[in-house]
Every structure is written in C-alpha cells, then in structure tokens.
C-alpha positions, 0 to 999 in steps of 0.5 A: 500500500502506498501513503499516496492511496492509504487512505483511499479505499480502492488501493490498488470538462472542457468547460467547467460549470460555476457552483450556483447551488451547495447540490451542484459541486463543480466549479472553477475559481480563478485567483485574482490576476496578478502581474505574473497572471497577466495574460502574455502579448505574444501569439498562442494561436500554436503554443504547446503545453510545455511552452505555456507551462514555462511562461507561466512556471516561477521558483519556489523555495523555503527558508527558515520555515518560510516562504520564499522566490517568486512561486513562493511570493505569489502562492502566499499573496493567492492563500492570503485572500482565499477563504479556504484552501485546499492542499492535495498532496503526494504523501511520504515525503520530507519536502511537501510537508515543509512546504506546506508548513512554510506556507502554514506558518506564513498565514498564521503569522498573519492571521490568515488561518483558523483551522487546519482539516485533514485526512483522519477522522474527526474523533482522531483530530481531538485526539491528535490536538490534545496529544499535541497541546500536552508535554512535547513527547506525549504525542510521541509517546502515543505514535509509538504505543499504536504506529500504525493508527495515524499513517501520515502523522506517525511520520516526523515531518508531518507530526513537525507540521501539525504541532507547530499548527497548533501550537501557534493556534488560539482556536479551541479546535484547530485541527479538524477530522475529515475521513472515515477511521483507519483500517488499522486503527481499531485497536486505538478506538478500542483503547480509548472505549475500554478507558469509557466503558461506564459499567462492568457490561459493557466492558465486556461487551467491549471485550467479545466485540474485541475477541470477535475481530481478533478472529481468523474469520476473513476471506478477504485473501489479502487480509491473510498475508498481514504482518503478525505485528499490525493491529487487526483491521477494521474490515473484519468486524461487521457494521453491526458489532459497533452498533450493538455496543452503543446501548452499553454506552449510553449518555457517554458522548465520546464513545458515542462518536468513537463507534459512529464512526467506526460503524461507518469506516466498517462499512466504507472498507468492507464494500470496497474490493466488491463495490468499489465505485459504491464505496468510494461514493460513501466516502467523499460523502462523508468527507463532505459532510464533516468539512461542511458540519466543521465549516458552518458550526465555526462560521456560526460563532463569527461575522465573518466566515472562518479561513480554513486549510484542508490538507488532504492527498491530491485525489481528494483536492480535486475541482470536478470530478476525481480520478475515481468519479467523484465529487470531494472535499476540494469541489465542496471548498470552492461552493463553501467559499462562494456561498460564504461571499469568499473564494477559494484556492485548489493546490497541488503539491506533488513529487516531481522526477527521481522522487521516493515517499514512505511506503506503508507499513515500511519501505519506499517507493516512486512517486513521479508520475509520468503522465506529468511529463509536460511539467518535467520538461520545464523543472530544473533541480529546484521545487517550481510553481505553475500558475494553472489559472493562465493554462485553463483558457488555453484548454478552453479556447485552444491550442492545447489538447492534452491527454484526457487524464493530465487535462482532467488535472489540469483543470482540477487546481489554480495551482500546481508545485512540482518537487523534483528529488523529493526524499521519504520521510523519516518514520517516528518509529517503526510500524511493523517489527522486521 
C-alpha cells in the first residue's frame, strides 16, 4: 500500500460549470490576476503545453520555515485572500510537508488561518490536538504505543507540521477530522472505549466485540498475508458489532462518536474490493459532510466566515470530478467559499522526477508520475510553481489538447508545485517489527 492511496479505499470538462447551488459541486475559481497572471502579448494561436507551462512556471523555495522566490511570493499573496484552501498532496515525503508548513506558518503569522482539516477522522483530530497541546513527547509517546493508527502523522515531518499548527493556534479546535477511521486503527478506538466503558457490561461487551475481530474469520485473501505485528483491521468486524455496543454506552458522548464512526469506516472498507465505485461514493460523502458540519458550526460563532486549510492527498483536492468519479472535499471548498461571499484556492503539491515517499507499513517507493511529463520538461533541480489559472483558457479556447487524464488535472487546481528529488520521510518509529 502506498501513503499516496492509504487512505483511499480502492488501493490498488472542457468547460467547467460555476457552483450556483451547495447540490451542484463543480466549479472553477480563478485567483485574482496578478502581474505574473497577466495574460502574455505574444501569439498562442500554436503554443504547446510545455511552452505555456514555462511562461507561466516561477521558483519556489523555503527558508527558515518560510516562504520564499517568486512561486513562493505569489502562492502566499493567492492563500492570503482565499477563504479556504485546499492542499492535495503526494504523501511520504520530507519536502511537501515543509512546504506546506512554510506556507502554514506564513498565514498564521498573519492571521490568515483558523483551522487546519485533514485526512483522519474527526474523533482522531481531538485526539491528535490534545496529544499535541500536552508535554512535547506525549504525542510521541502515543505514535509509538499504536504506529500504525495515524499513517501520515506517525511520520516526523508531518507530526513537525501539525504541532507547530497548533501550537501557534488560539482556536479551541484547530485541527479538524475529515475521513472515515483507519483500517488499522481499531485497536486505538478500542483503547480509548475500554478507558469509557461506564459499567462492568459493557466492558465486556467491549471485550467479545474485541475477541470477535481478533478472529481468523476473513476471506478477504489479502487480509491473510498481514504482518503478525499490525493491529487487526477494521474490515473484519461487521457494521453491526459497533452498533450493538452503543446501548452499553449510553449518555457517554465520546464513545458515542468513537463507534459512529467506526460503524461507518466498517462499512466504507468492507464494500470496497466488491463495490468499489459504491464505496468510494460513501466516502467523499462523508468527507463532505464533516468539512461542511466543521465549516458552518465555526462560521456560526463569527461575522465573518472562518479561513480554513484542508490538507488532504491530491485525489481528494480535486475541482470536478476525481480520478475515481467523484465529487470531494476540494469541489465542496470552492461552493463553501462562494456561498460564504469568499473564494477559494485548489493546490497541488506533488513529487516531481527521481522522487521516493514512505511506503506503508515500511519501505519506499516512486512517486513521479509520468503522465506529468509536460511539467518535467520545464523543472530544473529546484521545487517550481505553475500558475494553472493562465493554462485553463488555453484548454478552453485552444491550442492545447492534452491527454484526457493530465487535462482532467489540469483543470482540477489554480495551482500546481512540482518537487523534483523529493526524499521519504523519516518514520517516528517503526510500524511493523522486521
């Protein structure tokens, strides 16, 4: 399994349409033009991608935990004037999280951010602040009581990103919790329901619940061959094992939301090697719905609307349709900023060539992407900002025809950042024993 799919349940238009209504999520936003974005005087009737790719390419780099060249310059001033942002990473690397981080650090500087949702649950965000706000080797200590609980934010550069987020925030809840429960993170769930469980009963009923899943009892072929020292996944156990134990938990609210989701990740997982596209529907619903219960209960408590940072994998981040056909939380963050009378920015941060990112549970792997071809052209050894709001009247007018997979793309973001030579990140400790 790959970080850049680890949470994505399948593992292994010409015109854009303007959002006019919350239940028509596709929508294009088209950052306002600065003097780089100012369309060039020179003929494009015959320009090809790469050329318009390099005329609209600019350096980006970080220093001392900031922002810095022109890409860096003009991706801030973007970020500074959007209401949400929404950063579609290759996950596993030490670069792209720097840069994130950089960019993090800069608006909060400013006062330009006040949450950061990402790619856990929401009951796990809570959970990951609190360690976070504690003693500086609480969470630590926690990665390394349950590794492979919290797959990206078990890696050092990741964990570096979130603490410093929160740590220079002055919101209550920072850090906000998009995505289904991990596969492997039943056990931490478990834990956290042992220490709740009101009466005797229900810690044993806890416990049968526990047994039941420890169980042998899968036919999925690939559950078979996991190693000995990963937790047990949460495909085994049936929806209906979380939902039984919710009478023993009565009028205890935070187990309530523990077994909520449980029930639902359950059922996301279990549908996804025989209904894939069902199951991948299933969960960009429920992204959705937690970024748009987040949003409007902040934008609630405000005169004016929250800016928010939603750092996910780059399928997610997508503007239309994703690679997997359908809507997610990068098309609802452009309807949330219109409605709100703000807009929105898509970002894509991805390896460039000669990258490797963390694999999981161990190990490395490639992280370029060929069809990305065009951009490689255009990089030399340095990360590289391409400004995507100059290409998309190019693919609307002509001349550019590229590839449908690559275009798709292109029009998914205002931006695209390419880190070439992009390194693996350094684990906080192992997930399996070798």
């Amino acid at each position: 399994m790959r970080y850049d799919c680890l949470l994505n349940p399948e593992f292994s238009l010409r015109s854009p349409l303007r959002v006019l209504l919350l239940a028509v999520l596709v929508g294009v936003f088209q950052p306002g033009l600065s003097r780089a974005q100012t369309p060039s005087d020179t003929d494009t009737s015959s320009i090809s991608l790469e050329e318009a790719l390099r005329e609209h390419s600019y350096p980006l780099r970080t220093r001392n935990g900031s922002l810095h060249g022109s890409g860096g310059r003009w991706l801030r001033e973007q970020a500074k004037a959007a209401t949400l942002i929404t950063l579609g990473e290759m996950h596993g690397t030490q670069e792209i999280p720097a840069i994130m981080g950089a960019l993090l650090e800069d608006l909060q500087t400013t006062g330009e951010v006040d949450h950061l949702a990402l790619e856990v649950s929401p009951w796990t965000a809570d959970l990951m602040t609190d360690s976070l706000r504690a003693l500086d080797s609480t969470y630590t200590t926690f990665i390394e009581r349950r590794p492979a609980s919290i797959p990206f934010y078990a890696l050092q550069p990741e964990r570096d990103l979130i603490r410093n987020f929160v740590r220079n925030s002055a919101s209550e809840r920072p850090l906000w919790g998009l995505d289904q429960i991990f596969a492997f993170a039943t056990e931490l769930a478990m834990d956290r329901l042992a220490k709740r469980a009101p009466t005797a009963e229900a810690r044993r009923a806890l416990a049968a619940t526990r047994t039941a899943g420890r169980s042998d009892s899968t036919t999925d072929p690939a559950l078979r061959h996991i190693p000995s020292s990963m937790p047990f996944p949460l495909m085994r156990y049936p929806r209906t094992a979380f939902d039984s134990l919710g009478s023993y938990f009565e009028g205890v609210d935070e187990a309530q939301r523990i077994l909520d989701e449980l029930a639902t990740s359950t059922e996301i997982y279990r549908i996804n090697d025989t209904k894939n596209y069902r199951s991948n529907q299933l969960r960009a619903r429920y992204l959705r719905r937690n970024l748009q219960r987040e949003f409007h209960r902040s934008d609630a408590k405000r005169d004016d609307a929250p800016q928010v940072v939603i750092k996910v994998g780059g399928r997610h981040a997508y503007k239309g349709l994703t690679p997997n056909n359908v809507l997610d939380v990068g098309n609802l963050a452009v309807a949330l900023a219109e409605q709100s009378g703000g807009t929105a920015l898509n970002v894509a941060v991805f390896c460039g060539p000669n990258s490797t990112a963390r694999d999981f549970p161990a190990g490395t792997v490639d992280c370029w992407q060929e069809r990305q071809a065009p951009f490689a052209k255009v990089l030399d050894d340095e990360p590289m900002l391409f400004n995507l709001t100059a290409i998309h009247p190019l693919l609307h007018e002509g001349p550019l025809d590229p590839p449908p997979a690559l275009e798709r793309m292109l029009w998914a973001f205002d931006v695209v950042v390419l880190v070439p030579n992009a390194q693996p990140s350094s684990l906080i400790t192992p997930i399996i024993d070798r």
